[in-house]
N, C-alpha and C positions, 0 to 999 in steps of 0.2 A: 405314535404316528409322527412322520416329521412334518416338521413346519410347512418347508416348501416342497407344491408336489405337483413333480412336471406334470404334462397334459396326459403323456405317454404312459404312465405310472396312475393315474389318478382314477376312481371307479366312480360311480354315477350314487353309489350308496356304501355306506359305514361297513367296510369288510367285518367289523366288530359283532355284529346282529346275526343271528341266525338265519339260515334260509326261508324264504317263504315257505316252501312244504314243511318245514319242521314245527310252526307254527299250530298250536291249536285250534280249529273251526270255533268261531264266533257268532254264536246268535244274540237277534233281541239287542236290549239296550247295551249287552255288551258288545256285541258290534258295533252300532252306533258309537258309542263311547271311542274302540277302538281305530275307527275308520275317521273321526273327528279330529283326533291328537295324534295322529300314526305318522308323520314327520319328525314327531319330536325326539322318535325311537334313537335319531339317528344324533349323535353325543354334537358334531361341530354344527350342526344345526340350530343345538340346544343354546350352543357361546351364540350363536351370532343372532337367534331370538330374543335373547337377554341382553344383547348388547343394543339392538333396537327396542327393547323396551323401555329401558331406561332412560336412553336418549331420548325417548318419545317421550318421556314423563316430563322432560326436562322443557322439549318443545312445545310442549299441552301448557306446563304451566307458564310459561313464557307469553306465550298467544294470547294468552284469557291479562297476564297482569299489563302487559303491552297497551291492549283495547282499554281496558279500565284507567290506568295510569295516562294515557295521550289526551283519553275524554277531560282526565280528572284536569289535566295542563290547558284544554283549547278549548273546551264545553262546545267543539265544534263536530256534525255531524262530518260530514266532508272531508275533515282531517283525519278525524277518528280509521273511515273509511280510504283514504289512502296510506296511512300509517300502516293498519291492519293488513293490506294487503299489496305493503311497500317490498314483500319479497318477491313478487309475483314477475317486473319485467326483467329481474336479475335470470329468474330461474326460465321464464322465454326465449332469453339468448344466449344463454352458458349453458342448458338442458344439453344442446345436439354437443355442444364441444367435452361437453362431460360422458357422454355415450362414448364419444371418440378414445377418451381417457379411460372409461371402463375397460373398451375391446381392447386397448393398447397395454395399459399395466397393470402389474398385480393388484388385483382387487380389493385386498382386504387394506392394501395403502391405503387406498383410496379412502374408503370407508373410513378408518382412523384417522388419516388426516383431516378429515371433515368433520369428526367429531370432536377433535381437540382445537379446533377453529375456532369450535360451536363454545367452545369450554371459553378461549382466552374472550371472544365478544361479550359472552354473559358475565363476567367478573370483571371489564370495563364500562360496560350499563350500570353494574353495581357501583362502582368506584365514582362515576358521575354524579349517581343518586346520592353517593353515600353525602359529596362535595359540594350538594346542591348547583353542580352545574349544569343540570340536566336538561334539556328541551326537546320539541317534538322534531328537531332537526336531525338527535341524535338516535332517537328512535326510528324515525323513516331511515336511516343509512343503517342501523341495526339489522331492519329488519330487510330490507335489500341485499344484504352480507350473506343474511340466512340463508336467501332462497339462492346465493349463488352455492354457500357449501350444501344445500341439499341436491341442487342439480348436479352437481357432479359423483355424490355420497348416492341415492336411489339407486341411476341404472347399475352401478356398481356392484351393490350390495343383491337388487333384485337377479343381475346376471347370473351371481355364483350358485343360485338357489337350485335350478337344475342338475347341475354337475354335480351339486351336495347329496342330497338325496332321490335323484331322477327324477324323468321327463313326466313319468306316471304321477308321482307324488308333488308336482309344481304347483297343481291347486290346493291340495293342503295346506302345503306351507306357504302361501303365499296369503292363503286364507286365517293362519293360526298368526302371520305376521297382523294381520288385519284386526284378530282379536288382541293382539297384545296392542295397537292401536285403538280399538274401543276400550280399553281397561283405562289408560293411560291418561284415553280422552273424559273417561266418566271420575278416576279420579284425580287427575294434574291439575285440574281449572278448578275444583273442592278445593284441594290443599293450597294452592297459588292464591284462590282468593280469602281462606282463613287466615294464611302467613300475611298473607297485604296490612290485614287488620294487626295481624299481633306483631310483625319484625319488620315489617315498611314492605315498600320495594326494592330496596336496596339487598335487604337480608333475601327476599325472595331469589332475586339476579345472581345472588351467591351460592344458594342452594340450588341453580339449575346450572350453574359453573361445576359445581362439586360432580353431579350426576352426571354431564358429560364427561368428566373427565373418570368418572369410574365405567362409561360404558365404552372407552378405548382400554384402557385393563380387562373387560369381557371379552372385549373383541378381540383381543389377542391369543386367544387361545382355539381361533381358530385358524385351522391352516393355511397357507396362502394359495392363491389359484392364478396361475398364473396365462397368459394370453395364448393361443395355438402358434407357437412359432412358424410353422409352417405357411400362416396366410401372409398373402404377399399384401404389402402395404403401401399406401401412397400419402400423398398429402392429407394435414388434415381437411380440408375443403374437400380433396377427395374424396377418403373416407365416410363425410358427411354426404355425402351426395350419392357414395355407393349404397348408405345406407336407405337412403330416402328411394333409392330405384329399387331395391329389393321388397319395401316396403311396400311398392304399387304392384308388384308380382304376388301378393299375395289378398287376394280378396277379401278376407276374414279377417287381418289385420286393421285394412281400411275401415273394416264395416263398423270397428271395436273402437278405432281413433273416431274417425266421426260422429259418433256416438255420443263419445264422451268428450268433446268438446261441446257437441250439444248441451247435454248435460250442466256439466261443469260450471257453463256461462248461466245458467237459470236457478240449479238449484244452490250450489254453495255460497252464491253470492247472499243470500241472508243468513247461514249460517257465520257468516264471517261479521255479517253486522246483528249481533243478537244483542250485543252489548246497546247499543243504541236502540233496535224494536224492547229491548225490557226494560227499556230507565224510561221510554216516552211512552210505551202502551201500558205497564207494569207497574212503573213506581221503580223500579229493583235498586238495588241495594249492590255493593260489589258483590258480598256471598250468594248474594239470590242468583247474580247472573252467572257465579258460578255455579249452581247447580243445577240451574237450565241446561248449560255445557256440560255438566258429568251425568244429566238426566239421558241427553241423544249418547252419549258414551254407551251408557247401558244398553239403548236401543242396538247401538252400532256392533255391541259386545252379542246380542242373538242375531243378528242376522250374517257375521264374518262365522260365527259356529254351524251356522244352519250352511252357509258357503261351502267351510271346511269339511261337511259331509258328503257333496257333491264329487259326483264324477262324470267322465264323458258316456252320455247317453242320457246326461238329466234334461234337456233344453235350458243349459246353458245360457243362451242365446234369449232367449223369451224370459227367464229369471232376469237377465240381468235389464231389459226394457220394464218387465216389472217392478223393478225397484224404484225405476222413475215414478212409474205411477202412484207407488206409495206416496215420494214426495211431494208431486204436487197434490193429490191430495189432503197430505197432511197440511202442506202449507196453505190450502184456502180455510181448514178450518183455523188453522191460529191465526189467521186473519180476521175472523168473524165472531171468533170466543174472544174477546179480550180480558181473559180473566187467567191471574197465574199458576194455578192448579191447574187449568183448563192445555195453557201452555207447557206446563211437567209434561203433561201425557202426550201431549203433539208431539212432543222434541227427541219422545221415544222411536215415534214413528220417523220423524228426520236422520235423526242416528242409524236407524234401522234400513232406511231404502239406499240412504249414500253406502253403508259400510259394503251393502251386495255388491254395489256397483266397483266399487274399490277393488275390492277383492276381485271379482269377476274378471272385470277389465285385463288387470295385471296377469291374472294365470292364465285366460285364452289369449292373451299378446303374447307371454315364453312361451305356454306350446305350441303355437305356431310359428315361433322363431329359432332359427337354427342359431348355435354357438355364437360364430364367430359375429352376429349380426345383434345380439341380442341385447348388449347394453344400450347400442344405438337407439334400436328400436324401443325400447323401455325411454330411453330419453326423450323421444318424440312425445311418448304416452304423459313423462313427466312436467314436458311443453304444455299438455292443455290447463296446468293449472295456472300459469304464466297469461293465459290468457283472462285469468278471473278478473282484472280491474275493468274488462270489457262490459262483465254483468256487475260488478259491483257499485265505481261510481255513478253508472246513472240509473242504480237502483238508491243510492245514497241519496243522489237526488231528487229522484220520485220520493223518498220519503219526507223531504224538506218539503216540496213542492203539495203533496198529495196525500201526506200522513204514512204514518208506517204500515198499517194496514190495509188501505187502499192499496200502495205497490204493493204488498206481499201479495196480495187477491190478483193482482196482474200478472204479476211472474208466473203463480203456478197455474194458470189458465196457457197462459204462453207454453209451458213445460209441457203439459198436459197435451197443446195439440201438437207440439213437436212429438214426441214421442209417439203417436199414432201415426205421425206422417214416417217416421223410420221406419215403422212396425211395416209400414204399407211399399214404398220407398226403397230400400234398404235390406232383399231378401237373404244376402247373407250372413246378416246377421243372426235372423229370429231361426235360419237354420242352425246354428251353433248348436254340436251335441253337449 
C-alpha cells in the first residue's frame, strides 16, 4: 500500500480484508470476542494502536514517577498538585490550534512529531536527574511541554481513525484505543514505580525516552492521510471559530462536551492526586502508590472492553452518565474505608467508570463529526482536560484544609448531583443510541 494516500484514492477500510458477506456468522462468545477486537482486523490500525500504546506506556510511567519524584523534592501537597497537573493549561490553549493542525496537515506528522518531542523532553529530565540539577521548576515546564505535544498529537491521531477503518467501526476502535490505555495505565505506574527503586529516576526518564522514540518507528508504518484538498480555508482564528459554530449545529456534540467537562472537573481531579490521598490516608510507599494506579488500569481495562462491544442502539448516552455514577460512588466509599485493601478495590471501580467515559465521549464526538471538522472538534473535547487544575487545586486544598477524605466525601456528592442534574437537564444526551 503506498504511504501517501490522496483523499480521492483513500477507502474508509483496509481493501486487504475480505468482504463482509464472505465472513462466517458468529455466535455466543465468539461474537462477543469478534465484535470486541474487530478494528484491529484492519493491518494500519494495528501500526497506529501500537504506536499509541507504547507511547502510553511511556506517559503512564512518566506521570506516576513525576507525582512521586516532586512530592519526594517539596513534601508539598500544593506543588505536588500543580506539577501533576502542570500540562493541563498548555493543552487549554494549544487543544483548539492543534485541531487547526490536524484538519490542515498530514496526520501521521503530526503524530510523530509529537512523539519524538515526547522522546527528546524525557531524556533531558533524565540528563538533569542524572546531574542532580533537577528541581520542581523543571518538572512543572516538563510537564507543561507535555500537554502542549499531546494537544496537538490527540485530535490528529483520533481524526484519522474514521477514514482508517470507518464510520461504523469508530467505537471500536476508539474503544480498543482506550483499552490499550487501561493496560498501560495498570501496568506503566507498576513498572515506573519498581524502576524508581532499582535505576532512580533518572534511568526511568531514559526508559520512557527509549519507548517514545520506538513508538514514532510503529507509527510509521502507517500511511499518511492527508487533509481534503478541496475545503476552502481561512485563517487560523478562522478556522477556530468555524469549528466552534459547527459545533453548536449539532446538539449531541454539545450535550457530550458538557458533560464531560462536568465530569472531568470532579472526577479526575483525585485521580491525579492519589499520590498524596495514599502517602496521608495509607502510609504508601512509592510501589504501593503505584499499584493503586495499575489497580484502576485493570478496572479501566473491563470497562474500554465492555465499550468496545457497543454499538448504536445500546443507550450510549445513559452508559456513558452511568459511569459517573460509578465514580462517584466509588469515591465516597474510599473516602470512608481508609484502609488499603479497601482502596485496591475502590480504584477498580475508578478505572472502571472514567475508562467508559473516555471512550464513550471520543467515539459519539467522531460520529457525529463529519471530516473535514473533526480534529477541531476532538480538540475542543481534548480542551476539557485543560480544564482540570479548575477541580484539582482546590481539591488539593480541601485536602490540606479538611483532610483527604473529607474532600474526597465532597467531591463525589458534588458528581453525584451533577450527573442527575444532566440526566434531567440535558435530554440529548441520555437520548444517544
Amino acid at each position: 500500500m503506498k504511504e501517501a494516500i490522496d483523499n480521492d484514492k483513500q477507502t474508509l477500510t483496509d481493501p486487504d480484508l475480505p468482504p463482509v458477506a464472505a465472513r462466517p456468522i458468529r455466535r455466543g462468545a465468539s461474537a462477543w470476542l469478534y465484535r470486541t477486537f474487530e478494528a484491529l482486523e484492519n493491518r494500519n490500525f494495528r501500526w497506529l494502536w501500537a504506536g499509541l500504546v507504547i507511547a502510553l506506556g511511556g506517559l503512564q510511567m512518566q506521570m506516576a514517577v513525576r507525582g512521586i519524584l516532586v512530592y519526594e523534592l517539596t513534601n508539598d501537597r500544593v506543588l505536588t498538585g500543580l506539577v501533576t497537573l502542570g500540562f493541563a493549561p498548555s493543552m487549554l490553549v494549544l487543544s483548539l490550534f492543534g485541531g487547526v493542525v490536524g484538519d490542515r496537515l498530514e496526520r501521521r506528522t503530526v503524530v510523530q512529531a509529537a512523539q519524538a518531542s515526547g522522546a527528546i523532553l524525557a531524556a533531558v529530565i533524565g540528563l538533569l536527574i542524572a546531574t542532580n540539577q533537577i528541581n520542581w521548576i523543571h518538572l512543572l515546564i516538563a510537564s507543561f511541554l507535555q500537554g502542549g505535544f499531546f494537544a496537538f498529537q490527540m485530535p490528529a491521531r483520533q481524526a484519522m481513525i474514521p477514514r482508517m477503518v470507518g464510520r461504523d467501526k469508530a467505537t471500536n476502535a476508539v474503544s480498543l484505543n482506550a483499552v490499550g490505555m487501561s493496560i498501560m495505565t495498570m501496568v506503566g505506574p507498576a513498572i515506573g514505580g519498581l524502576l524508581y527503586g532499582i535505576i532512580g529516576p533518572d534511568g526511568v526518564y531514559f526508559v520512557i525516552a527509549s519507548l517514545y522514540a520506538i513508538a514514532v518507528v510503529g507509527t510509521s508504518m502507517v500511511p499518511k492521510y492527508y487533509p481534503d484538498k478541496t475545503t476552502a480555508r481561512k485563517s487560523v482564528l478562522g478556522d477556530i471559530l468555524s469549528g466552534l459554530a459547527y459545533i453548536q449545529t449539532r446538539p449531541a456534540i454539545m450535550a457530550v462536551l458538557i458533560f464531560s467537562v462536568a465530569v472531568v472537573l470532579l472526577s479526575m481531579p483525585f485521580r491525579m492526586l492519589i499520590q498524596v490521598f495514599a502517602k496521608d490516608v495509607y502510609g504508601s510507599t512509592p510501589d504501593q502508590v503505584g499499584v493503586l494506579i495499575a489497580v484502576a488500569g485493570a478496572g479501566g481495562l473491563v470497562g474500554a472492553l465492555g465499550v468496545a462491544g457497543l454499538r448504536r442502539g445500546h443507550l450510549r448516552g445513559l452508559v456513558l452518565m452511568g459511569s459517573a455514577v460509578v465514580s462517584g460512588l466509588v469515591m465516597l466509599a474510599i473516602a470512608y474505608v481508609p484502609i488499603y485493601l479497601a482502596g485496591l478495590a475502590a480504584m477498580l471501580g475508578i478505572g472502571f467508570g472514567e475508562s467508559i467515559r473516555w471512550a464513550l465521549a471520543q467515539a459519539l464526538v467522531i460520529e457525529e463529526t463529519a471530516d473535514e471538522f473533526r480534529a477541531r472538534v476532538m480538540s475542543v473535547l481534548m480542551m476539557t482536560y485543560g480544564l482540570m487544575p479548575i477541580g484539582v487545586l482546590p481539591l488539593s486544598l480541601a485536602m490540606d484544609r479538611f483532610g483527604a477524605q473529607a474532600a474526597t466525601a465532597g467531591v463525589a456528592v458534588i458528581l453525584l448531583a451533577v450527573t442527575a442534574l444532566c440526566l434531567i437537564l440535558i435530554p440529548a444526551l441520555r437520548r444517544l443510541p
